[in-house]
C-alpha positions as a Python dict, from the first residue, in 0.01 Angstrom:
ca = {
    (1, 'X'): (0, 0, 0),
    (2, 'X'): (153, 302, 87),
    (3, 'X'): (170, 269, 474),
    (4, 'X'): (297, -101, 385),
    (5, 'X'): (571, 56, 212),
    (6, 'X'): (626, 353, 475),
    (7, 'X'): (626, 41, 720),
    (8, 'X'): (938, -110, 479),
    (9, 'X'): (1138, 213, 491),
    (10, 'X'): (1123, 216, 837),
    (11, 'X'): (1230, -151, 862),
    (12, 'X'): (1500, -91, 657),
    (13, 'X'): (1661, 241, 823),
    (14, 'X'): (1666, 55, 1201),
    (15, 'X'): (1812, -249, 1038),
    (16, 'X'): (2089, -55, 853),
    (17, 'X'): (2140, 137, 1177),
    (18, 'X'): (2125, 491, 928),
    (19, 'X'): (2020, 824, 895),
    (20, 'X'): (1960, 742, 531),
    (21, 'X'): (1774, 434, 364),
    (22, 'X'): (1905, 356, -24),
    (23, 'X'): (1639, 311, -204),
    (24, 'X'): (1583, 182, -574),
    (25, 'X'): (1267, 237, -758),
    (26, 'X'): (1158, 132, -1098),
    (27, 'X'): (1107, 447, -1312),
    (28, 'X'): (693, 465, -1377),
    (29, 'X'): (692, 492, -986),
    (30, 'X'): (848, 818, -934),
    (31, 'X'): (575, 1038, -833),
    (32, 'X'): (409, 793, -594),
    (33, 'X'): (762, 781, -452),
    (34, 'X'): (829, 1148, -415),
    (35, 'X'): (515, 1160, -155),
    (36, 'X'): (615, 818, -6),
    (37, 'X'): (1009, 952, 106),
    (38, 'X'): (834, 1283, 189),
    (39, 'X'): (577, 1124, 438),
    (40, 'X'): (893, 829, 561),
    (41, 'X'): (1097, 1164, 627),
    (42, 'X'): (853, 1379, 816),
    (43, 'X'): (718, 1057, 1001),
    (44, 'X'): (1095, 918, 1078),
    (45, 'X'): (1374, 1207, 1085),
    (46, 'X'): (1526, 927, 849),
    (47, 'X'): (1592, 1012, 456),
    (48, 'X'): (1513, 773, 183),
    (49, 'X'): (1729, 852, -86),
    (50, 'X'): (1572, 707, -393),
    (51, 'X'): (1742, 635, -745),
    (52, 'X'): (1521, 576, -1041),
    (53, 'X'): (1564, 360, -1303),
    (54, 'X'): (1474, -17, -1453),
    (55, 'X'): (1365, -296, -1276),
    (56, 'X'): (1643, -507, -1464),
    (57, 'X'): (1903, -291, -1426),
    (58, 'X'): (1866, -248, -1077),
    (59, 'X'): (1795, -648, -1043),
    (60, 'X'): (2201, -636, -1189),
    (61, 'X'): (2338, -373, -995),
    (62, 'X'): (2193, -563, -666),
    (63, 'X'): (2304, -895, -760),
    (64, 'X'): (2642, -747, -800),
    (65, 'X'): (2628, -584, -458),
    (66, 'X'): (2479, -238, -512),
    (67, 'X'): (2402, -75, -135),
    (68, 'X'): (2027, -49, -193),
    (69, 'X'): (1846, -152, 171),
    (70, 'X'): (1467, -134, -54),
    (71, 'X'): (1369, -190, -418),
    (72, 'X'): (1020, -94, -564),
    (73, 'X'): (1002, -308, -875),
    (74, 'X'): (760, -284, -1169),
    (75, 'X'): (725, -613, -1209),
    (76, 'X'): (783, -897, -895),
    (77, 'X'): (910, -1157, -1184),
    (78, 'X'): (1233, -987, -1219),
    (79, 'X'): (1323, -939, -841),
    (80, 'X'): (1188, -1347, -812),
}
């Protein structure tokens, strides 16, 4: 799972053509994440830059255009 989602970062950063990938993540995965963006960094030279919070929230925020390029939901119902 995790080189899946190293694979995702790295998608996203040569899509959006940045130094920097936005990326949301649901709240109960915050220490997975902090080894995930540390591995995506070292292997890359890109930075994720990760914002924690709620899978509905963020499901809001990107519906109303929020400037994330990955979200790591909780639940895949939500997102769906």
């Amino acid at each position: 799972m995790v080189r899946r989602l190293l694979w995702a970062l790295l998608f996203a950063a040569g899509a959006a053509g940045a130094a920097q990938v936005q990326v949301a993540v649901a709240a109960n995965m915050a220490a997975p994440m902090q080894k995930i963006a540390a591995d995506f960094a070292r292997a890359s030279g890109h930075e994720a830059v990760v914002v924690l919070g709620s899978t509905g929230k963020f499901h809001a925020q990107i519906r109303s255009g929020a400037p994330f390029e990955v979200l790591l939901a909780a639940d895949d119902e939500t997102p769906a």
